[in-house]
N, C-alpha and C positions, 0 to 999 in steps of 0.2 A: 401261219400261226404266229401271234403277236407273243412278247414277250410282257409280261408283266413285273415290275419291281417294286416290292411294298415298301416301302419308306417307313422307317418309325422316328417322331419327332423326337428331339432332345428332351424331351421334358415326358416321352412316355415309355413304357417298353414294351418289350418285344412281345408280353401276353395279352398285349392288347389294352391297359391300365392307362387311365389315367394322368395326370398331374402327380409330381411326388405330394404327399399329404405334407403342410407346414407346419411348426409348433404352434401356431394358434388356434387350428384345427384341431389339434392333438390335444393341446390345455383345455378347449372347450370341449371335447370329448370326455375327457379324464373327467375334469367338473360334474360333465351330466351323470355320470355313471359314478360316481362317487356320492351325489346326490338325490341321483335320482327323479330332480324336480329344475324346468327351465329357470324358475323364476330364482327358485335357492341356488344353482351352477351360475346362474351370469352374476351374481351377486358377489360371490364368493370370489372370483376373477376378474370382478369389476369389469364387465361387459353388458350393454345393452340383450335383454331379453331375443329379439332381432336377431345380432350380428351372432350371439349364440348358435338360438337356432340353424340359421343361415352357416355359419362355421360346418356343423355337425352333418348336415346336409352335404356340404362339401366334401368333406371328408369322406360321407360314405360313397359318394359320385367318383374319386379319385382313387377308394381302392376297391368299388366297386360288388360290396357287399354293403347289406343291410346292419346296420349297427345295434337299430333303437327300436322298439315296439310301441308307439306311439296311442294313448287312449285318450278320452276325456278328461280322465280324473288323476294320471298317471302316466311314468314314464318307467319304462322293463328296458331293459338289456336284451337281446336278442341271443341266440346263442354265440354266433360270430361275436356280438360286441363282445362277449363275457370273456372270451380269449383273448380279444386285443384288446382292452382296456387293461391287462395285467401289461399287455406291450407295450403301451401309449405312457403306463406307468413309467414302465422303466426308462425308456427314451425320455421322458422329462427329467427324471432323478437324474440322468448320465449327464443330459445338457447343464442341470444345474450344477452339479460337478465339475464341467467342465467351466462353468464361468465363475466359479469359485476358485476356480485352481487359477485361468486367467489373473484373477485379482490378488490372488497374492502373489502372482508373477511379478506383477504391476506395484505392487508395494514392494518397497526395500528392505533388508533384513525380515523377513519371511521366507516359510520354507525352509526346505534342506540345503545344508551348506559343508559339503563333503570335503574336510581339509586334510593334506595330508603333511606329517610331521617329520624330521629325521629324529634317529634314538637319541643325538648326541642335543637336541633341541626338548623333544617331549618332557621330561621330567622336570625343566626348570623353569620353562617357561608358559607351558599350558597353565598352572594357577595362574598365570595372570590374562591368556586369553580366555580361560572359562569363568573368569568371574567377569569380567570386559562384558560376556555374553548375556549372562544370569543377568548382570543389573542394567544393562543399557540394550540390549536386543530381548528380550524374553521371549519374542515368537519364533526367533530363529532355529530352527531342529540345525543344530550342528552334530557333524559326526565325525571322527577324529579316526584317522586312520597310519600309524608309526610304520611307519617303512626307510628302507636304504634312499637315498637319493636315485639312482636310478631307477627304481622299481615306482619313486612320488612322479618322475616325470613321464615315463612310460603310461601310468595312470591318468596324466591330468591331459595326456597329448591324447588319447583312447576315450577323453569323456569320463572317465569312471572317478576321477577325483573333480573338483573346481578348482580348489586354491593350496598352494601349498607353501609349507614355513620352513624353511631350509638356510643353509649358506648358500653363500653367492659369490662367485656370478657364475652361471651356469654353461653362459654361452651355448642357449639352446635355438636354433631358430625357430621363430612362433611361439615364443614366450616372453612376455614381458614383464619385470622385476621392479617389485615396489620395497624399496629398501627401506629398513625400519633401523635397523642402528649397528654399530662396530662395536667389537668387545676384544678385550686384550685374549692373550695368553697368559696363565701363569703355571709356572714349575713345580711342584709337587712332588716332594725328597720324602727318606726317611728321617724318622726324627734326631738323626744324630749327624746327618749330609753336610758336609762342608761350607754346600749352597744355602742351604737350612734359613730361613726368615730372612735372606738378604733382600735389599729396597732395589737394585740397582744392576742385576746382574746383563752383561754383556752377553746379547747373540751369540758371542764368539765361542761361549759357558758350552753350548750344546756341539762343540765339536768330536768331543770326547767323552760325553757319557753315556751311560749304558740306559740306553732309552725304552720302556715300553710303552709300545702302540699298538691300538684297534685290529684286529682284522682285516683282512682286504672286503673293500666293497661303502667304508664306512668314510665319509669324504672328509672327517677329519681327523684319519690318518695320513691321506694325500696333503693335506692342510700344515702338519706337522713334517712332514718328511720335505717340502717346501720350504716351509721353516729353518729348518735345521741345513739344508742344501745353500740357504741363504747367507747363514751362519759359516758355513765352507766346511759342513759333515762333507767328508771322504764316502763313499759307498761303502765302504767296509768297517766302517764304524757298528760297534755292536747295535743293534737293532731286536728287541724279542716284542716277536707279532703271539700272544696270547689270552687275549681275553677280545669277548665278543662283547662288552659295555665299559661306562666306563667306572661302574662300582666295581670291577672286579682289577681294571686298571688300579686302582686307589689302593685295593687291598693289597694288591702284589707290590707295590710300594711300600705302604706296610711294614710288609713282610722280608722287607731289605732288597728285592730282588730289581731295583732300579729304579729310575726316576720317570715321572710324565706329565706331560700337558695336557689343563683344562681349562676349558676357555672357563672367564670371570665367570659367566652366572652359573656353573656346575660346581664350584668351589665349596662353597658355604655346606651345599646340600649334601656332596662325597666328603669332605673331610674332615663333616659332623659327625661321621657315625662310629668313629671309635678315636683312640690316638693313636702315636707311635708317626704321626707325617710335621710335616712342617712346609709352609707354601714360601715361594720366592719369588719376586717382581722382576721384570726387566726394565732397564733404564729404556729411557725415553730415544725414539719412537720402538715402544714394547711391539712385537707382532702381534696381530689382531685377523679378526673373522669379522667379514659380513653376513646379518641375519636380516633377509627380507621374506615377502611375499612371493608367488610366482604366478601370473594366471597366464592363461591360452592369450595368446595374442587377437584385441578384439574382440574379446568376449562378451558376452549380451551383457554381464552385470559389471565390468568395469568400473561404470561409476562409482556403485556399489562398492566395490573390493577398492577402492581407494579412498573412500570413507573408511572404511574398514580398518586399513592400514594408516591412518590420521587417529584413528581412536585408539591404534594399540602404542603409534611411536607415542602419546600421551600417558597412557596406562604403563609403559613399561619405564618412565621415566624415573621411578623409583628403583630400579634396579640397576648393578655396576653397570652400568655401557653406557656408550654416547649415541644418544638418539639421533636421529638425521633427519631432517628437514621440519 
């Protein structure tokens, strides 16, 4: 007794079918049955009356039911067709879809653009990336998402963010950093401080004061405790870790209970909103923060995201910092 082995070609299956059906087949299907009539379908598709017919023919050959009820005067749906012409629908809507979505892949600044922010960033300088947006990208869906520093890069390394606006440098591997500009520190007393409106004050100033800082988790309290390390704070230099932003920073200064750092462009915004502070500069080279971009290393929109970052080190040129590049 022989052994017999059925082969099924690459292009059929296993229930004995056909060709897969193409989207020309499918367009010319849809057509007829939207129409109803050869002559109105190939017109409407811009198809020879022919290759029409001949399509629809194909089509029923490949999945191997009858589509069309064919008369002299007229053209009916079959029952079969009447079912899958609602399918033949949707597989074109999906294809068109999909070559829409293609295209604005293909265009820059389209689509979604998932940025993420840290707290000590989001409030002073989103006006000036959301208006950067509104008047020079308009189709771009951005979406802004304030998070700690570790939680932006955990995100952008996961896919779940694209780009993100932080300090720098992160020293992440598989991330590469588009730097946008440096911005000082400056001191922030109560309104009666010793330090109070000086132009000039020395590093040396933060050895001995009674400091409040951020939270742990917020990278510019590591940035400040740096700072002041630099300065030759002792470790046991008062330290009070109590407020989770830094409007609440600001007030507790305020309120006599110590002094703190904010970088330049947080200044103007926290120690608007009432009195009782008074701000202090540091003499020259004052400590400073960098503030860049950060994307996945290699990433498809690159180009993109460094355009990006040429149109804000522009736009932020109005603000205290020194832009970079």
């Amino acid at each position: 007794m022989s052994n017999v082995v059925n082969a099924v070609h690459p292009g059929q299956r296993a229930g004995g079918r056909g060709k897969q059906p193409s989207l020309a087949q499918l367009r010319a299907f849809a057509a007829v049955a939207e129409h109803l009539h050869f002559r109105d379908a190939a017109a409407a598709i811009g198809m020879s009356q022919p290759a029409l017919s001949g399509a629809v023919s194909a089509l029923e050959e490949a999945l191997g039911v009858q589509l069309l009820e064919r008369t002299t005067r007229k053209v009916l749906l079959s029952p079969a067709g009447e079912r899958l012409a609602v399918r033949a629908k949707a597989v074109l809507d999906a294809v068109g879809e999909l070559l829409e979505e293609a295209e604005a892949v293909r265009a820059p600044f389209t689509g979604v653009l998932r940025l993420g922010v840290i707290p000590t960033v989001a409030p002073y300088l989103l006006p000036t990336v959301l208006r950067l947006v509104h008047e020079t990208y308009p189709a771009l869906d951005l979406q802004v998402h304030e998070e700690q520093t570790s939680s932006l890069v955990e995100g952008l390394a996961g896919g779940r963010l694209d780009l993100l606006l932080l300090a720098v440098p992160l020293g992440m591997p598989g991330v590469s950093e588009l730097p946008l500009f440096d911005e000082d520190f400056v001191l922030v007393t109560p309104e009666d401080h010793w330090l109070g409106g000086r132009q000039d004050i020395p590093r040396e100033a933060l050895r001995e004061l009674h400091l409040l800082l951020l939270d742990e988790g917020h990278c510019l309290r590591d940035q400040a405790l740096d700072i002041c390390r630099e300065a030759g704070r002792t470790e046991g230099a008062a330290v009070s870790t109590t407020a989770a932003g830094l409007s609440t920073l600001v007030q507790l200064v305020a309120g006599g209970l110590g002094v703190t750092l904010l970088p330049r462009t947080a200044v103007d915004v926290e120690t608007g909103r009432g009195g009782g502070l008074q701000t202090a500069y540091f003499a020259e080279p004052a400590p400073a923060r960098r503030i860049a971009l950060a994307m996945r290393a290699g990433a498809a929109r690159q180009g993109e995201f460094g355009e990006f970052a040429q149109a804000l080190r522009v736009a932020m040129r109005a603000l205290p910092v020194r832009v970079l590049g």
